[in-house]
N, C-alpha and C positions, 0 to 999 in steps of 0.2 A: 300288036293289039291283044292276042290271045294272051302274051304276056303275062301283061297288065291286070286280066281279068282274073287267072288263079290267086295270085294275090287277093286280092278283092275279098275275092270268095274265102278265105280264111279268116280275115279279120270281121267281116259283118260277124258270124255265131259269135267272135268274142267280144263284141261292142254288146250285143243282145243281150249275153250272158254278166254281162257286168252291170248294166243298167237294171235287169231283172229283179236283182238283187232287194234295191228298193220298193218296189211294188207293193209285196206283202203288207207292208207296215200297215199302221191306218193311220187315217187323218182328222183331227179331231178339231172342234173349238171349244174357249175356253167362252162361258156364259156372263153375260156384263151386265151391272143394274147401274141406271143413275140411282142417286141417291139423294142428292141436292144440288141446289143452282142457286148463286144469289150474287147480287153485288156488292163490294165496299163502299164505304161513302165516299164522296169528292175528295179528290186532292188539291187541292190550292194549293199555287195559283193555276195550275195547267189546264186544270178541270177535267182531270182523268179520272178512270174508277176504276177498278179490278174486278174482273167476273170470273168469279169461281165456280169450278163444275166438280162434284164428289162422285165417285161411281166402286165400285166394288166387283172383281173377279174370280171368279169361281172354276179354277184350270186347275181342277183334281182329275180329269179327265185324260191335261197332258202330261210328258214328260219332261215339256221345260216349265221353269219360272218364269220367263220373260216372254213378253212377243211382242205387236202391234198392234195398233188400229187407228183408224181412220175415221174424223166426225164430220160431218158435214155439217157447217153453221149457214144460219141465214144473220146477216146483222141490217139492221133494220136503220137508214139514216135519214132523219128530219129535212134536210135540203138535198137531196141525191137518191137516186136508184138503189133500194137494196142490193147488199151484195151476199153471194154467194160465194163459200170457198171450204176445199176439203183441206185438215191438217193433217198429219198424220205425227201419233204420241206411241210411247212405250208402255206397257201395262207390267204389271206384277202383282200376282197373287193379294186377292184381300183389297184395302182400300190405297185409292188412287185421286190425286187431285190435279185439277189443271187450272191455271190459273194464265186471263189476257187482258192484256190494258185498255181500254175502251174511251175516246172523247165523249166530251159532256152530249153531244148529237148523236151519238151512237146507242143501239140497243139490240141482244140476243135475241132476234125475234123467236126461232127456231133452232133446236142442233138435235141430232139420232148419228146412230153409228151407221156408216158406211160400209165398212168393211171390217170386219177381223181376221188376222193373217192366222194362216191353218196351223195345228203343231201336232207333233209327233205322239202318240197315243201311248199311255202309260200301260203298263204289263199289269191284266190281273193280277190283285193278290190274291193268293191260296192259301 
């Protein structure tokens, strides 16, 4: 058993000291505007429509270009229980569009950002 334990006791400092490493950094988000939200018109014969959502990112903060986030929609249906559901899209710097196909009974009632995934914080310039 006491074996076992010197071991141990060597490798925890250098799990600690490897993991430390990261800490420092900081963690930043990048700032999201809608911009617009609208619909196409019907498609015939399906009776679909396409809902377009525009928004715009502002990650001069981080040091990537990409990330994620997460909307939470409400869609609003004529014979059925609203539903709710999170998606989760890719972002990149500047403007961003998404676009989902909707039946003729369906409607956006609601969407806001749920979540935006963190990024790694860019180096002062000097």
């Amino acid at each position: 058993m006491r074996g076992a334990f010197i071991p141990a006791l060597t490798v925890v400092p250098l799990i600690l000291m490897s993991a430390s490493e990261s800490w420092p950094q900081s963690i930043c988000r990048p700032t999201l505007a809608f911009t617009d939200a609208h619909y196409a018109p019907m498609k015939l014969p399906r009776l679909e429509r396409t809902w377009t959502v525009a928004f715009t990112v502002d990650a001069s903060r981080c040091a990537t270009d990409t990330g994620s986030l997460s909307i939470l929609c409400t869609v609003w249906k004529e014979d059925a229980p609203d539903i709710e559901y999170v998606e989760t899209f890719q972002w990149v710097p500047d403007l961003n569009v998404i676009s989902k196909e909707f039946w003729a009974d369906e409607a956006v009632g609601a969407y806001k950002v749920k979540d935006i995934a963190p990024c790694p914080c860019s180096e002062p310039k000097q």
